[in-house]
FIVEX-701584 format. One record per residue (C-alpha): x, y, z. Coordinates in Angstrom, 3 decimals, always signed. Layout:
BEGIN
<rec x="X" y="Y" z="Z"/>
...
END
This chain:
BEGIN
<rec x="-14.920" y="+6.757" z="-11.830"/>
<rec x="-16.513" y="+7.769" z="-15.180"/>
<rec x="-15.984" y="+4.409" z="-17.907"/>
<rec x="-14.644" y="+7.318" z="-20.215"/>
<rec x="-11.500" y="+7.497" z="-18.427"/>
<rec x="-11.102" y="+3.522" z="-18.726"/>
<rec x="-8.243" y="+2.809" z="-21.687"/>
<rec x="-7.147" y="-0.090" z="-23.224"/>
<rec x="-3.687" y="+0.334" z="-24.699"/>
<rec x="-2.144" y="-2.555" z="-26.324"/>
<rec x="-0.102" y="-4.738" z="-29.630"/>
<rec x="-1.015" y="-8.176" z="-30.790"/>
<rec x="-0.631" y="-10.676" z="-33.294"/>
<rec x="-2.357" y="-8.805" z="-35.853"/>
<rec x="-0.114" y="-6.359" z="-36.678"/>
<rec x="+3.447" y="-7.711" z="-35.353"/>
<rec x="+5.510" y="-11.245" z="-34.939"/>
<rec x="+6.904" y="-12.940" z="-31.842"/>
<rec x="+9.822" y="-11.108" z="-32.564"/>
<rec x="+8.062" y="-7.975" z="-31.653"/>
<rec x="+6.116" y="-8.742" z="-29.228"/>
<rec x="+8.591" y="-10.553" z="-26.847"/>
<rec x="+10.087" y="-6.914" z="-26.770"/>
<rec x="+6.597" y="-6.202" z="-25.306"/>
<rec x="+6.535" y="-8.685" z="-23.247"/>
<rec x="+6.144" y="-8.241" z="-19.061"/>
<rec x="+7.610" y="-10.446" z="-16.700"/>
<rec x="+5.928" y="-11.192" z="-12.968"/>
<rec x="+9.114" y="-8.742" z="-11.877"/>
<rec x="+8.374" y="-6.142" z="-14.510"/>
<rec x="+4.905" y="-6.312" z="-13.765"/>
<rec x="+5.258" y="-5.594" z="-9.564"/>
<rec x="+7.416" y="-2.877" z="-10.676"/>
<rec x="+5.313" y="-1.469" z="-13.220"/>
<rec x="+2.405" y="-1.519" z="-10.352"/>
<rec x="+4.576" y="+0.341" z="-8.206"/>
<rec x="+5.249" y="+3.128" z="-10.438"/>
<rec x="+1.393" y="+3.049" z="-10.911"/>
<rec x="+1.195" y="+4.049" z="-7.326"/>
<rec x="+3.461" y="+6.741" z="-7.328"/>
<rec x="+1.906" y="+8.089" z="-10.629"/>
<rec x="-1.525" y="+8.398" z="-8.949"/>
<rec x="-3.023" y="+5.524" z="-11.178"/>
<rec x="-5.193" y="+3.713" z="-8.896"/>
<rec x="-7.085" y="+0.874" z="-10.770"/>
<rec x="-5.423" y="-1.128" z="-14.031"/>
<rec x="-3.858" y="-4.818" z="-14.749"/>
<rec x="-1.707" y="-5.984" z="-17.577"/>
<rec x="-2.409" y="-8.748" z="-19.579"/>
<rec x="+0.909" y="-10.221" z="-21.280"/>
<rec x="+0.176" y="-13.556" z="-23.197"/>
<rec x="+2.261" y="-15.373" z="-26.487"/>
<rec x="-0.456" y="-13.172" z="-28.598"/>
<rec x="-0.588" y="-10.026" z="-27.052"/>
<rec x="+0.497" y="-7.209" z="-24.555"/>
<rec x="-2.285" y="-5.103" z="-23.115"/>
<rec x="-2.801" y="-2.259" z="-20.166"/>
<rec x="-5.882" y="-1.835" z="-19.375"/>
<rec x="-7.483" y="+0.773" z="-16.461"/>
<rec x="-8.680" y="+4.197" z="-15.408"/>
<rec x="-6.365" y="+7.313" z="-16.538"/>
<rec x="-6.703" y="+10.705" z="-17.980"/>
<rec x="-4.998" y="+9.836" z="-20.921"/>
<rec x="-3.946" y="+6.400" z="-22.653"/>
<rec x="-0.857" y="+7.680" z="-23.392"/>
<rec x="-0.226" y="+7.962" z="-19.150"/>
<rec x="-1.118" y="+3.929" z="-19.578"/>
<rec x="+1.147" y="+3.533" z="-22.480"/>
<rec x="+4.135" y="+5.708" z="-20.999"/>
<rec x="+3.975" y="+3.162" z="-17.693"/>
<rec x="+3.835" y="-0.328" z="-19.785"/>
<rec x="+6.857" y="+0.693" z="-21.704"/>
<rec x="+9.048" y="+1.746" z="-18.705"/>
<rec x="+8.967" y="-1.574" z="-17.816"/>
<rec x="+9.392" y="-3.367" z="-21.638"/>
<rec x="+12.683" y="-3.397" z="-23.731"/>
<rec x="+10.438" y="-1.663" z="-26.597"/>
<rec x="+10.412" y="+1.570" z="-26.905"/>
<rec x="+6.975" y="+3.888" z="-26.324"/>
<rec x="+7.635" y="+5.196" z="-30.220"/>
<rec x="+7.865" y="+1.690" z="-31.176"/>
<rec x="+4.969" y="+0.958" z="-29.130"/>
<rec x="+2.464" y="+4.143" z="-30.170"/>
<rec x="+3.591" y="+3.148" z="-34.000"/>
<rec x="+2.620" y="-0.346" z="-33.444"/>
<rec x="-0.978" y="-0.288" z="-31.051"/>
<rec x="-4.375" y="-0.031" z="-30.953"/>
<rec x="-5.849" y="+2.911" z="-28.157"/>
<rec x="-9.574" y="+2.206" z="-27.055"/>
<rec x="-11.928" y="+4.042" z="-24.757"/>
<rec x="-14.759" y="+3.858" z="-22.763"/>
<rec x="-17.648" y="+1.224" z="-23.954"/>
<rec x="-15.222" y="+0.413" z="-27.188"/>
<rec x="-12.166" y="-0.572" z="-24.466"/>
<rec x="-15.232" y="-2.649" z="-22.424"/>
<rec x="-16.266" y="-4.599" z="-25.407"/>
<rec x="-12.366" y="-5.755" z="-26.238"/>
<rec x="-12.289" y="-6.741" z="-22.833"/>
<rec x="-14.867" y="-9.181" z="-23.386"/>
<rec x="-13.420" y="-10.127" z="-26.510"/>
<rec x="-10.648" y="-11.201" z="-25.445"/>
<rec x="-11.819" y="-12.823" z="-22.539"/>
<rec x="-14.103" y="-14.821" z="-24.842"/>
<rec x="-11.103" y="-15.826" z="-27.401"/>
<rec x="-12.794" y="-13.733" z="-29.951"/>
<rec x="-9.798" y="-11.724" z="-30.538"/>
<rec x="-7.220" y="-14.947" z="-30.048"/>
<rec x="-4.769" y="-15.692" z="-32.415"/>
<rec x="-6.871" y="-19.455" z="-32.788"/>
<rec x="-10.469" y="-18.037" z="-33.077"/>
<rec x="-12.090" y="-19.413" z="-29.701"/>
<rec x="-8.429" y="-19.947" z="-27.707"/>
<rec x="-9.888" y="-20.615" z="-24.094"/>
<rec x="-6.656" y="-20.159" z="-22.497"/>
<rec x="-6.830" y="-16.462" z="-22.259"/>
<rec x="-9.359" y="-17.218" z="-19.353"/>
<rec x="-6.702" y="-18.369" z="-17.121"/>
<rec x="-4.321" y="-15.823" z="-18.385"/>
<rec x="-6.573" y="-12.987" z="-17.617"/>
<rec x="-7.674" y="-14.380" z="-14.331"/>
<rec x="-3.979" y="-14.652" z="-13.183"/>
<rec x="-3.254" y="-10.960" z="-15.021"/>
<rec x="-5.821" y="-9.704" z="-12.435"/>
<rec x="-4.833" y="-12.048" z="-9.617"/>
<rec x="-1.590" y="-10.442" z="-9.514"/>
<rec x="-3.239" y="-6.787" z="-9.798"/>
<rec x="-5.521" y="-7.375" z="-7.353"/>
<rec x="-3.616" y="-8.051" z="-4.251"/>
<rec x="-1.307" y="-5.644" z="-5.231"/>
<rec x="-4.471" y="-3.272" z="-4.286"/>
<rec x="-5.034" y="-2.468" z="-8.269"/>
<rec x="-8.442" y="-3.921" z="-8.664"/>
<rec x="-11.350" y="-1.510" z="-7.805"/>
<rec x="-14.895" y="-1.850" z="-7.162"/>
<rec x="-15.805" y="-0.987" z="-10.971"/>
<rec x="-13.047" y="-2.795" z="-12.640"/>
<rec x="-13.966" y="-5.934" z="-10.526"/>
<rec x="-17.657" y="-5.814" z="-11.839"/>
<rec x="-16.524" y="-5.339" z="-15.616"/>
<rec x="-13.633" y="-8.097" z="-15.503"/>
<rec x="-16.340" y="-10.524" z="-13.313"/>
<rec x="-18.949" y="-9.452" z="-16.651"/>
<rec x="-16.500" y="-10.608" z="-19.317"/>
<rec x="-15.717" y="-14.031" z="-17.338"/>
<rec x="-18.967" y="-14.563" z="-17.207"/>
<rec x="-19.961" y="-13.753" z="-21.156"/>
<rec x="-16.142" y="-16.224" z="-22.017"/>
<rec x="-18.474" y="-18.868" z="-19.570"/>
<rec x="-21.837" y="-18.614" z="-21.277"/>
<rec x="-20.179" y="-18.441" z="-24.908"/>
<rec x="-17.954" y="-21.571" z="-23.981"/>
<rec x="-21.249" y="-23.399" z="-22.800"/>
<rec x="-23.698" y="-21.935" z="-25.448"/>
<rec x="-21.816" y="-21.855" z="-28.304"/>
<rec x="-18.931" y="-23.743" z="-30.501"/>
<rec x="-16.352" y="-21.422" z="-30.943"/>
<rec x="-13.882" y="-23.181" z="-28.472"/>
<rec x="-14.684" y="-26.529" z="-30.375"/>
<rec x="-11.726" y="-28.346" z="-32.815"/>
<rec x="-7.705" y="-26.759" z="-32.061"/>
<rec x="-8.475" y="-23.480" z="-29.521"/>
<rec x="-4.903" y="-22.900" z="-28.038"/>
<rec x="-1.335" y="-22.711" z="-28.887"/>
<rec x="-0.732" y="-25.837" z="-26.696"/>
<rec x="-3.281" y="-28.074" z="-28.882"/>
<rec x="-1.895" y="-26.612" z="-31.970"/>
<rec x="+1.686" y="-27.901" z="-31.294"/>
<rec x="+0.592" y="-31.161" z="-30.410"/>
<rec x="-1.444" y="-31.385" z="-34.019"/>
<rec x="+1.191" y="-30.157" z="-35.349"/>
<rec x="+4.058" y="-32.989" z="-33.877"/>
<rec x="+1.429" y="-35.926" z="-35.309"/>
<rec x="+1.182" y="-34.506" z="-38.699"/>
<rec x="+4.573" y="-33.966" z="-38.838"/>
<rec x="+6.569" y="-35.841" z="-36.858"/>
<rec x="+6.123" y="-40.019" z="-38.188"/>
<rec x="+5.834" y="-42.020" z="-35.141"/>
<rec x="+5.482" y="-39.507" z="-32.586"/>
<rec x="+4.597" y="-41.908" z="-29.952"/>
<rec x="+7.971" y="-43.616" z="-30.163"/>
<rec x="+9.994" y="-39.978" z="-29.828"/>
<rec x="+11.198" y="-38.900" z="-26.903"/>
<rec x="+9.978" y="-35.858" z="-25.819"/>
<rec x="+11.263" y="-33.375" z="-23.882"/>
<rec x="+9.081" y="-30.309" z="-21.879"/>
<rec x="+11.047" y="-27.118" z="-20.570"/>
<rec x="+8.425" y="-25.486" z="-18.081"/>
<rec x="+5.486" y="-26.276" z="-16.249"/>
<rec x="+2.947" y="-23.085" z="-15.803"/>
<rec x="-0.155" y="-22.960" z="-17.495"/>
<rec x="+1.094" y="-23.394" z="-20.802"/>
<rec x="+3.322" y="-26.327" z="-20.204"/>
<rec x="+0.990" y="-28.135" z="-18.346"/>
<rec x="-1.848" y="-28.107" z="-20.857"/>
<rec x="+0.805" y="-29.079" z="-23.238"/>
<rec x="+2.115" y="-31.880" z="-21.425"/>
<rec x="-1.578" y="-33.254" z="-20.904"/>
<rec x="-2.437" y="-32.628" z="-24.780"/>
<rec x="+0.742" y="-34.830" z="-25.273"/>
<rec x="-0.574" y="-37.722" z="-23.004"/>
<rec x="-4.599" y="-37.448" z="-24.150"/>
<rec x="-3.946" y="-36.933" z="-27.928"/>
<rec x="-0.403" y="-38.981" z="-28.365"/>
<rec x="-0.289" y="-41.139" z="-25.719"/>
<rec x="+2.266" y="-42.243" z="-22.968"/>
<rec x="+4.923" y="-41.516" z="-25.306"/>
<rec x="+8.653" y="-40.845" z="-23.711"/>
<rec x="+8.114" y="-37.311" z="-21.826"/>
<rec x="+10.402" y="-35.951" z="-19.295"/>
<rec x="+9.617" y="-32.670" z="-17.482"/>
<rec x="+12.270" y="-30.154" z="-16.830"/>
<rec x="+11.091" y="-27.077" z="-14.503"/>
<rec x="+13.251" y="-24.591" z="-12.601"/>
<rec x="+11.610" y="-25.359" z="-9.748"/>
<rec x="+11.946" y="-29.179" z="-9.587"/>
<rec x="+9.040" y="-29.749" z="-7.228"/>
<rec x="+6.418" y="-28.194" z="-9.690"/>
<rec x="+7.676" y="-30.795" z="-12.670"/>
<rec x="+7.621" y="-33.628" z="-9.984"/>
<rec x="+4.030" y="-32.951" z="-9.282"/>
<rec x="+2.968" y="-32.607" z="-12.912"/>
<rec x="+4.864" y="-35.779" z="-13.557"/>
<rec x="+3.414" y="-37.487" z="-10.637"/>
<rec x="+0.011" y="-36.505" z="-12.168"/>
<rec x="+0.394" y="-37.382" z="-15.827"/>
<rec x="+2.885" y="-40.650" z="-15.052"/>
<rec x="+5.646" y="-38.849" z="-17.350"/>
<rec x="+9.318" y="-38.572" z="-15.948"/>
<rec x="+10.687" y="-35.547" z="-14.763"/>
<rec x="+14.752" y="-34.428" z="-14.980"/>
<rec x="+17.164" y="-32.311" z="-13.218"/>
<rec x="+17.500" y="-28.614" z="-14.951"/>
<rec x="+21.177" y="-28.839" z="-14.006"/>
<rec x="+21.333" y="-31.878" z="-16.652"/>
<rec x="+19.582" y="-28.973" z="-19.598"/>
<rec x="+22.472" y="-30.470" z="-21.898"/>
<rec x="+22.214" y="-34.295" z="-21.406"/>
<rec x="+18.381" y="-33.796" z="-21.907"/>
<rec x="+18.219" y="-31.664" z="-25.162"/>
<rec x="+20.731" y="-34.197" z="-26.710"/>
<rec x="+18.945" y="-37.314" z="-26.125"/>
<rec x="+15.503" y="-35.554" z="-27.228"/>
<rec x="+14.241" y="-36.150" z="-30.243"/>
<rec x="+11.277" y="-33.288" z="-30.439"/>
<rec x="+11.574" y="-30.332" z="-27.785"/>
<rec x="+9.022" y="-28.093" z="-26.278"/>
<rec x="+9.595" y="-24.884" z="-24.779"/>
<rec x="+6.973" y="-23.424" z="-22.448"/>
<rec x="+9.253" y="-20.955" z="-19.943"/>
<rec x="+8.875" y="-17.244" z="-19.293"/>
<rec x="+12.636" y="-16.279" z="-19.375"/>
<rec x="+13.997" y="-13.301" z="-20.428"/>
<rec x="+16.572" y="-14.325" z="-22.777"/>
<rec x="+16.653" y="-17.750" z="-25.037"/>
<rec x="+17.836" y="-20.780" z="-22.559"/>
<rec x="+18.196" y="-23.171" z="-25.848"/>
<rec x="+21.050" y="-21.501" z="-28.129"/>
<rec x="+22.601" y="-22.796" z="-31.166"/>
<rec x="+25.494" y="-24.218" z="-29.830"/>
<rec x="+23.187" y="-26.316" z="-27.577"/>
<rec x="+22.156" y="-28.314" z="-30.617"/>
<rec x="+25.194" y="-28.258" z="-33.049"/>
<rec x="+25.966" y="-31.703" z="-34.076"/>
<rec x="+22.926" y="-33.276" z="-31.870"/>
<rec x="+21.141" y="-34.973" z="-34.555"/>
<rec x="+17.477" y="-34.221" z="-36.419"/>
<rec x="+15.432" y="-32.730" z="-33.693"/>
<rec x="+12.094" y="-30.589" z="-33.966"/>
<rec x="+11.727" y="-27.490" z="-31.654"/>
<rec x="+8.598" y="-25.479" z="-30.562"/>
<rec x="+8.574" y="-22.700" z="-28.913"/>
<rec x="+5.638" y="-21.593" z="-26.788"/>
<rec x="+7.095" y="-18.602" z="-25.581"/>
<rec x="+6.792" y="-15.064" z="-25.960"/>
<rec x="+9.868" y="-13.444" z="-25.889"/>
<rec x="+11.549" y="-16.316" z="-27.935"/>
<rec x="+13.134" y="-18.593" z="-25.333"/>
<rec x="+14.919" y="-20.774" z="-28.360"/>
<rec x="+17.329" y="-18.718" z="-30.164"/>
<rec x="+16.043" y="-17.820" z="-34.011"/>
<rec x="+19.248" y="-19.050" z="-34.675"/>
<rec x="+18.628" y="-22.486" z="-34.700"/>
<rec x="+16.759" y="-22.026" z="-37.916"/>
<rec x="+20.356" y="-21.831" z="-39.336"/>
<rec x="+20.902" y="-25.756" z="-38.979"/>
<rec x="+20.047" y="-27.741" z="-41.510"/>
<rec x="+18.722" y="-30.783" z="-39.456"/>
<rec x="+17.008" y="-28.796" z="-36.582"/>
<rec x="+12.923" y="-27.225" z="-37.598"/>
<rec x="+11.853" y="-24.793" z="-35.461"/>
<rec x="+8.330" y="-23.822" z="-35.114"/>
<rec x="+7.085" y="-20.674" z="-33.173"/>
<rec x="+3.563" y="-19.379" z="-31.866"/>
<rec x="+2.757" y="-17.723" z="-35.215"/>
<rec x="+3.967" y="-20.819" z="-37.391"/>
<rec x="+0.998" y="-22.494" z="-35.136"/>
<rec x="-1.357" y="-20.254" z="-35.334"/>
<rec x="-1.835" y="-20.652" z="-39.053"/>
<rec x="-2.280" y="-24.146" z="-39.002"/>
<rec x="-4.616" y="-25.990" z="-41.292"/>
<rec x="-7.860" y="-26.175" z="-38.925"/>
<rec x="-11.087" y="-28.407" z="-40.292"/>
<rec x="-13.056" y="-27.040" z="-37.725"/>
<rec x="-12.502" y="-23.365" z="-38.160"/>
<rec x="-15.540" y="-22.448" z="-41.052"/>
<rec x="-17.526" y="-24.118" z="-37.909"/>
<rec x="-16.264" y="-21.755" z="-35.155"/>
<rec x="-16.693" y="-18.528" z="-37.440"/>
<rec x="-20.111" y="-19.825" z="-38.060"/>
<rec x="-20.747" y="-19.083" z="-34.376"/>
<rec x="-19.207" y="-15.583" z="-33.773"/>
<rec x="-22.900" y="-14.010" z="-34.278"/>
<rec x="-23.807" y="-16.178" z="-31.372"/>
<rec x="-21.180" y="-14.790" z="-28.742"/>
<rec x="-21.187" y="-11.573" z="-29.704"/>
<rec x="-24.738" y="-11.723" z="-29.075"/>
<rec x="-23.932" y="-12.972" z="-25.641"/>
<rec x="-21.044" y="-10.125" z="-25.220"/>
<rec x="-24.188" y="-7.484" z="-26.126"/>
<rec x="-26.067" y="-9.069" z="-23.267"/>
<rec x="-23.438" y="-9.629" z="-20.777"/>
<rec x="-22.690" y="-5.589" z="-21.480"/>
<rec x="-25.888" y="-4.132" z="-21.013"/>
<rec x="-26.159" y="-5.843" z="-17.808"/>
<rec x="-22.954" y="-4.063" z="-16.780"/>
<rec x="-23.544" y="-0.697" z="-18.390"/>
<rec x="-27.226" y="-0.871" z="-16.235"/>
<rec x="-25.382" y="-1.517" z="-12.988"/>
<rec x="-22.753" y="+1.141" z="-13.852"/>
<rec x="-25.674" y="+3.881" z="-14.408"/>
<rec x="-27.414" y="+2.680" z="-11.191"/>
<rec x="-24.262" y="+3.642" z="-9.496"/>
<rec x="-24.456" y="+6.935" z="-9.370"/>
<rec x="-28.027" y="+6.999" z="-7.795"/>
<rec x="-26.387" y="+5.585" z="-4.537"/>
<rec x="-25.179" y="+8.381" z="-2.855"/>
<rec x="-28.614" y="+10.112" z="-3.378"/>
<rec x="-30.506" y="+7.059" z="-2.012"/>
<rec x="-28.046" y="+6.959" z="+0.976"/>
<rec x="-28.539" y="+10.510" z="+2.027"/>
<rec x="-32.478" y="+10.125" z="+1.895"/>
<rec x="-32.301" y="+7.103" z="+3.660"/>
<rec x="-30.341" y="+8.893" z="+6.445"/>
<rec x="-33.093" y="+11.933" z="+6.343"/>
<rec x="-35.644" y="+9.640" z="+6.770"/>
<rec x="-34.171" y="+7.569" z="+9.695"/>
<rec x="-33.028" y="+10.962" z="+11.185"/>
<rec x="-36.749" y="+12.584" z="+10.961"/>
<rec x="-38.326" y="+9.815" z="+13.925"/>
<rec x="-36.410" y="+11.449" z="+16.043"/>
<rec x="-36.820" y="+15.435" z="+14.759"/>
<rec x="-39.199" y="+16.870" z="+17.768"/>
<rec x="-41.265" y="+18.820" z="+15.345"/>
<rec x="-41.859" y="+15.685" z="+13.443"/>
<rec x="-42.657" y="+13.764" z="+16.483"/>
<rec x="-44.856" y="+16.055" z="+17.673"/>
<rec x="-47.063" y="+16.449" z="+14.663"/>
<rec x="-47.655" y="+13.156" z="+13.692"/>
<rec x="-47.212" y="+11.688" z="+17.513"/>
<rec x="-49.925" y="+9.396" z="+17.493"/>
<rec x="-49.242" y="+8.192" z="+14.381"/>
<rec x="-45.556" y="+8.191" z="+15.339"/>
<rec x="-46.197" y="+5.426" z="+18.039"/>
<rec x="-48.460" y="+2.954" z="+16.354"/>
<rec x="-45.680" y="+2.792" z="+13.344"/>
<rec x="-42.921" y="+2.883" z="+15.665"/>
<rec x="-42.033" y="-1.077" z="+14.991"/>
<rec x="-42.079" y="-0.953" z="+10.986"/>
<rec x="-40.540" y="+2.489" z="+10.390"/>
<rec x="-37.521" y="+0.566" z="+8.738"/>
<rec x="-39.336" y="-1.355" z="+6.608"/>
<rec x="-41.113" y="+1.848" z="+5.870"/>
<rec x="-38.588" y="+3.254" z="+4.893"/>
<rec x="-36.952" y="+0.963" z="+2.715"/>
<rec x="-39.940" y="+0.750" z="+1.225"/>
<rec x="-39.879" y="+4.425" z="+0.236"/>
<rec x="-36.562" y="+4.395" z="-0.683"/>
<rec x="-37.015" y="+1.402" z="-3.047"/>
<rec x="-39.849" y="+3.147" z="-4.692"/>
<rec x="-37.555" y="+6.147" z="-5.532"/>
<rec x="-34.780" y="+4.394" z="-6.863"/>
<rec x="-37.228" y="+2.636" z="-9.406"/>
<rec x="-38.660" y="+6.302" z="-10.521"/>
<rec x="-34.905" y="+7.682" z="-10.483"/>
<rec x="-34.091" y="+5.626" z="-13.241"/>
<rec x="-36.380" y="+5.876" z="-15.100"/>
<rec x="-37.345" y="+9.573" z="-14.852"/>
<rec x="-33.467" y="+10.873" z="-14.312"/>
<rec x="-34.702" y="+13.384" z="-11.563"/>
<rec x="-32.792" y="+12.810" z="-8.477"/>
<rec x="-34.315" y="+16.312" z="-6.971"/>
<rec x="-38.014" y="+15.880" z="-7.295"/>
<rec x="-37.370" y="+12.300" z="-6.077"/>
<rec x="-35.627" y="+13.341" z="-2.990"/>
<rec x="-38.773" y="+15.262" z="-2.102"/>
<rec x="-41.156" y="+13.127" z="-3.232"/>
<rec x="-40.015" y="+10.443" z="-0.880"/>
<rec x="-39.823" y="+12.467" z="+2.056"/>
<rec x="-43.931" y="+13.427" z="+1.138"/>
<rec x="-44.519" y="+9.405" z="+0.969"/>
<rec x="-43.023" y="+8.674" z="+4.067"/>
<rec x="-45.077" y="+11.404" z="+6.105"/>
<rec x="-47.970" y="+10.101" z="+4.118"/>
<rec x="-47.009" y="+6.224" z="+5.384"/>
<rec x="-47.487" y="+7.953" z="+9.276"/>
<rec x="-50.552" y="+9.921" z="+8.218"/>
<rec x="-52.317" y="+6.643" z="+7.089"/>
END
């Protein structure tokens, strides 16, 4: 595959709300039947990356719109709304936002580390669905390993990098006494877990109970973090007695409406999840604050001035990190060239002709002919790159090789 047929199609925080994006938003069912379609469309190599900040498809097609076309069969927003609304890159440009995002560089908080997770699981679910080739595998493993060195090398994941450590800042500046609230935690993925931990490192073992779908996840979490953990079939006793509530799920549709807190008292509500899975509504009661990914995002944050002070830094390490991959890429296509001379060579000890001529020469070599060989073939696939003649090469090592059995 050429990397000029590699797209990236996507929308993010930049130019629309939560609102927006939720309508963007892919599901783990949307997302196995967006792969199948995939299939039957001839696409052979892509993933989808769906996070609170952002919706992208990224892989090999003619076209980005053929990329664009298959996300939004699967979305509630349109494909006008969708071509009106994203960004289209190619080639090395769709590479290097790749390892952008991969490094937080392109995160709604500058440095979110996060995104690592979320891309590994993006391409986790791609991959054994049989969507992850031998090309993409090497550029994803590049931009893993440029978010690794830039987390380790640099400061830009230092001070409040994720949504999750936003909210909590956000409950002790302004919620008084947090520690004495009880809290209550709908979902416990990713997101809700790193919440829920934020909650116990930077609060403290404040009231928390856990409420999950799946009741054994929240038990385990619980179990983990010494928090309590609630039936979901008690949704309604649990939201009334809460005093600050934090939504973390991946539904479809809001699962905390209005009428769940009418009359119920001062509470404070985040929501963590993109679509919206607390009703905007909410907003309209006077005692109820509701506070959404964006509202985070913009945050006062002391340490920001420092992370932007080390952008220079990672994308240095990005640069790097690319060239590497853009050098194995190129080396690529000297492989099939390599192989087939290889093959010649392996082929000529037994050509009669050959045999006969250099016989005596034949024998004596007879135990190091691989290594011979390899030998020659190393050499030419040094001078192939860097004299971009496959031909004369192909030749050339076929003349070293007899010359190996005439010396």
């Amino acid at each position: 595959m050429d990397i000029y047929s590699f797209f990236c199609a996507g929308i993010n925080y930049k130019k629309t709300d939560a609102s927006v994006r939720g309508c963007f938003a892919v599901n783990p069912t949307q997302y196995a039947s967006l792969l199948n379609k995939a299939a039957q469309a001839g696409l052979k190599e892509l993933f989808v990356l769906s996070t609170c900040n952002r919706t992208e498809i990224y892989g090999f097609a003619h076209t980005a719109c053929e990329l664009a076309t298959l996300l939004c069969s699967e979305t509630s927003g349109s494909l006008e709304t969708f071509k009106e609304l994203a960004y289209i890159k190619q080639g090395p440009a769709a590479i290097e936002h790749l390892y952008n995002v991969a490094a937080g560089l392109d995160s709604q908080i500058l440095g979110d580390y996060e995104i690592v997770g979320q891309l590994k699981g993006a391409v986790k679910f791609a991959k054994e669905a049989g969507f992850i080739g031998t090309l993409l595998e090497r550029m994803i493993n590049g931009a893993l390993q440029a978010s690794k060195a830039i987390k380790s090398c640099t400061q830009l994941s230092s001070g409040t990098v994720s949504v999750s450590f936003a909210a909590i800042q956000f409950l002790k500046a302004h919620v008084p006494n947090i520690q004495y609230k009880k809290i209550l935690l709908l979902g416990t993925g990713k997101i809700g877990a790193s919440t829920c931990k934020n909650i116990v490192d930077y609060i403290g073992n404040c009231d928390i109970t856990l409420l999950n779908r799946t009741e054994g996840k929240a038990e385990c979490l619980a179990k983990t973090l010494g928090v309590h953990v609630a039936s979901y079939d008690n949704l309604i006793g649990e939201i009334a007695q809460a005093d600050v509530i934090i939504v973390a799920t991946n539904a479809c549709e809001p699962i905390i409406c209005k009428e769940h807190v009418i009359d119920a008292g001062n509470k404070v509500l985040i929501d963590l999840s993109i679509p919206n899975n607390i009703d905007p509504a909410v907003r309209e009661l006077p005692y109820i604050q509701l506070v959404n990914v964006d509202q985070l995002s913009k945050l006062s944050d002391q340490t920001l001035q420092k992370r932007l002070a080390e952008v220079p830094r990672a994308k240095a390490i990005i640069a790097h990190h690319m060239q590497e991959f853009k050098q194995w890429y190129y080396n690529r296509k000297y492989v099939p060239v390599l192989l087939a001379v290889k093959e010649k060579l392996i082929a000529m000890q037994d050509c009669s002709l050959y045999a006969s001529v250099y016989a005596d020469a034949q024998k004596a070599m007879q135990p190091v002919n691989n290594v011979a060989i390899q030998k020659v073939i190393n050499s030419m696939a040094v001078k192939m790159r860097c004299t971009h003649q496959p031909g004369c090469n192909y030749i050339e090592a076929i003349n070293d090789y007899i010359g190996t059995a005439r010396n």
